[in-house]
C-alpha positions in Angstrom: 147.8 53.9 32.4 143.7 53.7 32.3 143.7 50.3 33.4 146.2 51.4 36.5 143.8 54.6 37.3 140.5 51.4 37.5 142.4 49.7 39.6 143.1 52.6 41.9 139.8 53.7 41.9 138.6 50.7 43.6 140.9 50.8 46.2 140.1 54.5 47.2 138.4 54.5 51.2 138.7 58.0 52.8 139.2 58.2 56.1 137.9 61.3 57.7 139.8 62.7 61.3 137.8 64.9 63.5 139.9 66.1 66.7 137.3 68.0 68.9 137.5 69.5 72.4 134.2 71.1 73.4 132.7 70.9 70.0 128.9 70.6 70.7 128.1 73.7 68.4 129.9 73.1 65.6 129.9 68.9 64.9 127.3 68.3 63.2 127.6 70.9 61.2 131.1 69.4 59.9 129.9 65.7 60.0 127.1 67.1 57.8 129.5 68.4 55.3 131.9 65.3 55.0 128.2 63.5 54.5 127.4 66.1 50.9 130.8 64.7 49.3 128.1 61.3 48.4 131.3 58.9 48.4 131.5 55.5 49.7 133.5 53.9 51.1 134.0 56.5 53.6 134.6 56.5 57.6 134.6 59.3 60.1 136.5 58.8 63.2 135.7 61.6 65.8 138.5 61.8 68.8 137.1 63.5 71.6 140.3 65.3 73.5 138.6 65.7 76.8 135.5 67.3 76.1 133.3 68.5 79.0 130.2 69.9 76.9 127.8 67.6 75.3 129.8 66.5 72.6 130.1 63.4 73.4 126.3 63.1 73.2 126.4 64.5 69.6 128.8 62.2 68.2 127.2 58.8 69.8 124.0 59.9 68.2 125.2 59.8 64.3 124.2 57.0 62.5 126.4 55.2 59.7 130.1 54.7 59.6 130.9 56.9 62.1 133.7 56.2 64.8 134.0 57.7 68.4 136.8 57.8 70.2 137.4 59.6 73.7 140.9 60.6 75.1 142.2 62.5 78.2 142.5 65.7 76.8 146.0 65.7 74.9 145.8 67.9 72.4 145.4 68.1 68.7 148.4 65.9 67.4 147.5 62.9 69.9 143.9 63.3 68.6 145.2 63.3 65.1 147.6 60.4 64.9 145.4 58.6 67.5 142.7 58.6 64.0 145.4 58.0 61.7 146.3 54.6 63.5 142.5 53.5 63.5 142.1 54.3 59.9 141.0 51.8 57.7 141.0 54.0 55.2 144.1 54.5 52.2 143.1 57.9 51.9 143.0 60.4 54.8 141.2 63.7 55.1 141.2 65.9 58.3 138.4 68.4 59.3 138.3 71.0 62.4 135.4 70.6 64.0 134.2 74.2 63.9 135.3 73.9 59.7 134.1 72.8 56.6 134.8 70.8 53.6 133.8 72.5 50.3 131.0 70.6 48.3 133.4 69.0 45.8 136.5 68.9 47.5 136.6 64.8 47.3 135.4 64.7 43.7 138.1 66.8 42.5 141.0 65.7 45.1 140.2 62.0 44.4 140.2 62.6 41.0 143.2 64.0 40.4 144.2 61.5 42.7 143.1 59.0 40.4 145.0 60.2 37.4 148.6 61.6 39.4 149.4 58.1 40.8 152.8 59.6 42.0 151.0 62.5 43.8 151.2 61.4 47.5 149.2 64.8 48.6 146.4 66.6 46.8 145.7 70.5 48.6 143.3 73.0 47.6 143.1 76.7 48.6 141.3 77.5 51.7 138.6 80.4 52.0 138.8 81.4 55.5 135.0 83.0 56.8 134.3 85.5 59.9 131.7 85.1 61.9 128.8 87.9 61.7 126.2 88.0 64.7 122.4 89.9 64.2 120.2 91.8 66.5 118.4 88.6 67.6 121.9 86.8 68.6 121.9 84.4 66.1 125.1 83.8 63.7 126.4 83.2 60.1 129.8 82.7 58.3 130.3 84.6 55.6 133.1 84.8 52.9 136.4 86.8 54.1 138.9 87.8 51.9 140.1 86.0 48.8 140.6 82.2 48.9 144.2 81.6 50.4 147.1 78.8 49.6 147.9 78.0 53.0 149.2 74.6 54.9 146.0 73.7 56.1 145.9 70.0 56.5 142.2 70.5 56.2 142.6 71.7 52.5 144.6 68.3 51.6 143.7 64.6 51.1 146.8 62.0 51.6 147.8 58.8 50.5 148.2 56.6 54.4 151.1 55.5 52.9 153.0 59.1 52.6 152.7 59.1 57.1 155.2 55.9 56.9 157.4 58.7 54.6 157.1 61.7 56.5 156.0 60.2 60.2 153.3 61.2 62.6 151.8 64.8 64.1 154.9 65.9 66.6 152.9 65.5 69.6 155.1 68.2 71.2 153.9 71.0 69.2 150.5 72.7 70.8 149.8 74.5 67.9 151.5 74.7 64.3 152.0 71.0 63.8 150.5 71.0 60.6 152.9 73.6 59.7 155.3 71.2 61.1 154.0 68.4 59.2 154.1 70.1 56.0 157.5 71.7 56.5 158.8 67.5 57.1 157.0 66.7 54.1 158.6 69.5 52.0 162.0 68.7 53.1 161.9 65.2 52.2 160.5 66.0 48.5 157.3 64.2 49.4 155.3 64.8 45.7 152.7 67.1 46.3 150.1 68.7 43.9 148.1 72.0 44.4 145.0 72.9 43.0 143.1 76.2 42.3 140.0 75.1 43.9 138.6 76.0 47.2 138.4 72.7 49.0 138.5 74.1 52.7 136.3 76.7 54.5 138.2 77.8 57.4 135.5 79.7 60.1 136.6 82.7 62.4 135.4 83.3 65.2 136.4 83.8 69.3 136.7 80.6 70.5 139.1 79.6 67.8 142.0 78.3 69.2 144.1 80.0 67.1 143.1 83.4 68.4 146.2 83.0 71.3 148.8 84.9 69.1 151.2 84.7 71.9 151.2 80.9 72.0 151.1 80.9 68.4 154.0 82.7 67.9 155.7 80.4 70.5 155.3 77.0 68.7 155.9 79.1 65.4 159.4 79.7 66.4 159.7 76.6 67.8 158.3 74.5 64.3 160.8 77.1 61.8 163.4 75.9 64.7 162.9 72.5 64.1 162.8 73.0 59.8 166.5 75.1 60.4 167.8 72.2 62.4 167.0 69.2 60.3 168.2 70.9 56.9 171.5 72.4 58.5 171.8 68.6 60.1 171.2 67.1 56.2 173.2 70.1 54.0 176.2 70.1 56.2 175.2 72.9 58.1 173.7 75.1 55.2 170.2 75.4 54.9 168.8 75.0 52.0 165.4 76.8 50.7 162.4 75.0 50.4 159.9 75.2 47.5 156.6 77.2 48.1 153.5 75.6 47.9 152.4 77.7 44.9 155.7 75.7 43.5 153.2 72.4 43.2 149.8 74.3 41.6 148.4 72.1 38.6 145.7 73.8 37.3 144.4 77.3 37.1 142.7 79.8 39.3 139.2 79.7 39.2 137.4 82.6 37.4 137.9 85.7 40.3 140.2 84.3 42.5 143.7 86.2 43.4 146.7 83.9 43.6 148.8 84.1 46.9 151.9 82.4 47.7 151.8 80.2 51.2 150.1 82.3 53.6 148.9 82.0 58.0 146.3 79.9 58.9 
């Protein structure tokens, strides 16, 4: 088994996906902390969806193994599997532009990684942050609420290989496709592996897309839909139950945190 977890380790590049539309404030910022993890090999491939800020500016100016990419504006899930087919990468990590990555989340995902060679997907809890303005206009994140077990693809690494399982980002879905994606993966007993550490940092604020309840609420119906309608059309017209995501955890909290069950992005 050590010899097996060598061999893997070798063969571990992360591929990092950053969809942005009109980005310009927050980019560097999550370039910058995909850059703290210290791991080689790595590669960040930015898809611009359209932008009409000064984004494009930003992402031309980074230096290393960064990759830019510009498409008609299409929306998150042709910006996603747009990155996921130029991926050289056999480990796949996705970042929001206006989010973080923890500080360790690629030392502890890749190393559990590492020893859970049947683990196709590796997620961590997400602390979601609000955005707090001063007198003189200028702005900070700070904590909000206790961290949260949530489908986040942001909170996950992935083997490539577990896309050719479970298939692409369902490019008809404007919001909730990683719901979607998770809800595919889940259904097709993809192994999946949960631990207590806060790998995401998920940033509040008003021009978050997911501020549109209305349209959220829309492609949410629409993606539980979609879940009812593949079991019924596997189980013979029931529907079975899936597991929750707390179903998968492998290790314990960390000291202060409150476990929840799968909660909204």
């Amino acid at each position: 088994m050590q010899e097996n977890w060598i061999v893997e380790t070798k063969k571990f590049f992360v591929s990092v996906i950053i969809p942005v539309f009109n980005g310009e404030v927050f980019l560097a910022e999550a370039v910058e902390s995909i850059w703290l993890q210290n791991y080689q090999p790595l590669e960040i491939i930015i898809i611009d969806d359209g932008s009409t800020d000064g984004t494009a500016e930003i992402a031309r100016g980074f230096s290393g193994n960064v990759i830019y990419e510009y498409q008609t504006n299409s929306g998150p899930s042709v910006a996603r599997n747009k990155g996921i087919a130029m991926a050289r990468g056999n480990i796949i990590g996705f970042i929001d532009v206006d989010d973080l990555w923890s500080d360790k989340k690629l030392e502890v995902q890749l190393d559990y990684l590492r020893k859970d060679l049947s683990a196709d997907i590796v997620m961590g809890y997400t602390q979601r942050m609000q955005r707090t303005e001063n007198e003189k206009g200028k702005f900070a994140f700070k904590n909000w609420e206790q961290p949260l077990l949530t489908m986040h693809i942001g909170s996950a690494l992935f083997r490539k290989s577990v896309f050719d399982k479970v298939g692409l980002f369902d490019e008809s879905l404007g919001f909730c496709e990683d719901w979607d994606w998770f809800m595919r993966a889940k259904e097709l007993h993809v192994s999946i592996a949960v631990l207590k550490e806060v790998t995401y940092l998920y940033r509040r604020h008003q021009e978050n897309m997911t501020n549109d309840t209305e349209i959220n609420f829309k492609y949410a119906l629409k993606m539980i839909k979609l879940s009812l309608d593949r079991r019924r059309k596997h189980h013979g017209g029931r529907v079975g139950q899936l597991p929750k995501l707390s179903d998968f955890t492998v290790e314990s909290l960390l000291p202060g945190s409150d476990k929840k069950e799968d909660g909204e992005k």
